[in-house]
C-alpha positions in Angstrom: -5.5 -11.7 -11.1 -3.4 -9.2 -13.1 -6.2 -8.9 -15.9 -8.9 -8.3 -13.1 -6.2 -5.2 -11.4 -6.1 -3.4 -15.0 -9.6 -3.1 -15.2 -9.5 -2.2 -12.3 -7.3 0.9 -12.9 -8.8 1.3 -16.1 -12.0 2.3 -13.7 -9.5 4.5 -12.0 -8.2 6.1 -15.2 -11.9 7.3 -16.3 -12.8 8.8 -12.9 -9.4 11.0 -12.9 -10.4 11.9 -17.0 -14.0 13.3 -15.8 -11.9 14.8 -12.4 -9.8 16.5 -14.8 -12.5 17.9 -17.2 -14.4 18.8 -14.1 -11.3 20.2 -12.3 -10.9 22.4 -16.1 -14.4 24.4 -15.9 -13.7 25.1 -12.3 -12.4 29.1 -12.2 -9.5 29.2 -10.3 -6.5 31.9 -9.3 -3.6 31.4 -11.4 -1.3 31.8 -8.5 -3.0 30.0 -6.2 -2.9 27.4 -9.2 1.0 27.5 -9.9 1.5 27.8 -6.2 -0.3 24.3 -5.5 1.8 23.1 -8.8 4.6 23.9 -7.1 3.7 22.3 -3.6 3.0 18.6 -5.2 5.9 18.9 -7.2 7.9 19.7 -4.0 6.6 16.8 -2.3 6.8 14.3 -5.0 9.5 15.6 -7.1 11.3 12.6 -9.5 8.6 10.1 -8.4 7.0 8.8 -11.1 4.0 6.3 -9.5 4.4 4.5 -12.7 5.1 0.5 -13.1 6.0 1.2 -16.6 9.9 2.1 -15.7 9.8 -1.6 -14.0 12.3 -4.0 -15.2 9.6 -6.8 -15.2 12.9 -9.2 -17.3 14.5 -9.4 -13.9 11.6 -10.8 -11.9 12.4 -14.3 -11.5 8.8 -15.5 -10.2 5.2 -14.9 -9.6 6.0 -13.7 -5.7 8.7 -10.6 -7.4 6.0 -9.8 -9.7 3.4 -9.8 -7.0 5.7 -7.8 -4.5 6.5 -5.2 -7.1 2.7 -5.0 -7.4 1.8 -4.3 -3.9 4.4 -1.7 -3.8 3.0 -0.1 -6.4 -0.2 0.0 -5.4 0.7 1.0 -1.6 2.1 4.2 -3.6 -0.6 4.5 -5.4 -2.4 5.4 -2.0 -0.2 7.7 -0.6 -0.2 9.7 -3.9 -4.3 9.2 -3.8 -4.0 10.3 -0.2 -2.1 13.4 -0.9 -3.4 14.9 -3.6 -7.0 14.7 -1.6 -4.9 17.2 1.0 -5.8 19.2 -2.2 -8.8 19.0 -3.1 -11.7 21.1 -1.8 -15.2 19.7 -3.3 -16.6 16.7 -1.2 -18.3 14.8 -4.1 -15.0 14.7 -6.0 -13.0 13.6 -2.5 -15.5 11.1 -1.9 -15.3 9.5 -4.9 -11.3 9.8 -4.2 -11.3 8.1 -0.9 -13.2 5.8 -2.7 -10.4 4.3 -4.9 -8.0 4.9 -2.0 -10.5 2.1 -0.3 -9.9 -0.1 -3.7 -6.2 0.6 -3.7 -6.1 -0.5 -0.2 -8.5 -3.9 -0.8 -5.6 -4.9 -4.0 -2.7 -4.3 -1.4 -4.8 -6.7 1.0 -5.6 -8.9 -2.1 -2.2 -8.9 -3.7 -0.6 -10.0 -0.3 -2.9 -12.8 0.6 -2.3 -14.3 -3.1 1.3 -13.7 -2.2 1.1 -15.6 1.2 -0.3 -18.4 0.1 1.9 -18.9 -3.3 5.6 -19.5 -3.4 8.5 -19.2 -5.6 6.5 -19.7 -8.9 7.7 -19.0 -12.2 7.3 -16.2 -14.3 7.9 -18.4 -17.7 7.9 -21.6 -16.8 11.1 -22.5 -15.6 11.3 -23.0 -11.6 12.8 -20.4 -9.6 16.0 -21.1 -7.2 14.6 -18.8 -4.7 
């Protein structure tokens, strides 16, 4: 399951690298440009929307791991969801509300897997939970 959600992302990751180059040959108004900079920052400021600040040594079972996973992912979409508030050209939003559909089917996914596991190990040794 976790092997299937990185390739997953990793789908994600290329459409934002061809967003980007796209998003680069675009003219736009500096200001305009370090005004919207400014907004998102505002909005988001210190949060990262990365897993890799995750202490995965304290999860304790499968369920923490899989919990720390949805929430990821359920900020994932409200990051998705926000930054299409910026984002005039309707092929690229398309293709964005697009993986904010995926993003929502591995919530969906995640907690169903959740539901019907419970309290397994991470590394082999039963959890007291």
């Amino acid at each position: 399951m976790l092997q299937w959600l990185a390739e997953e992302e990793v789908e994600h990751v290329k459409w934002f690298t061809q967003f980007k180059e796209k998003a680069a040959t675009l003219a736009e108004d500096p200001k305009l440009e370090e005004m919207g900079k400014a907004i998102l920052q505002g909005v988001l400021g210190d949060q990262a929307f990365s897993i890799k600040d995750a202490d995965f040594s304290k999860l304790e079972d499968i369920n923490s791991l899989l919990e720390l996973s949805v929430e990821f992912e359920k900020d994932t979409v409200l990051f998705y969801e926000m930054l299409g508030a910026f984002i005039d050209d309707e092929e690229i939003l398309g293709q964005l509300d697009k993986i904010i559909e995926e993003e929502k089917r591995h919530v969906q996914q995640l907690q169903e897997f959740l539901e019907k596991k419970t309290a397994l190990p991470v590394n082999g040794v039963p959890s007291l939970a």
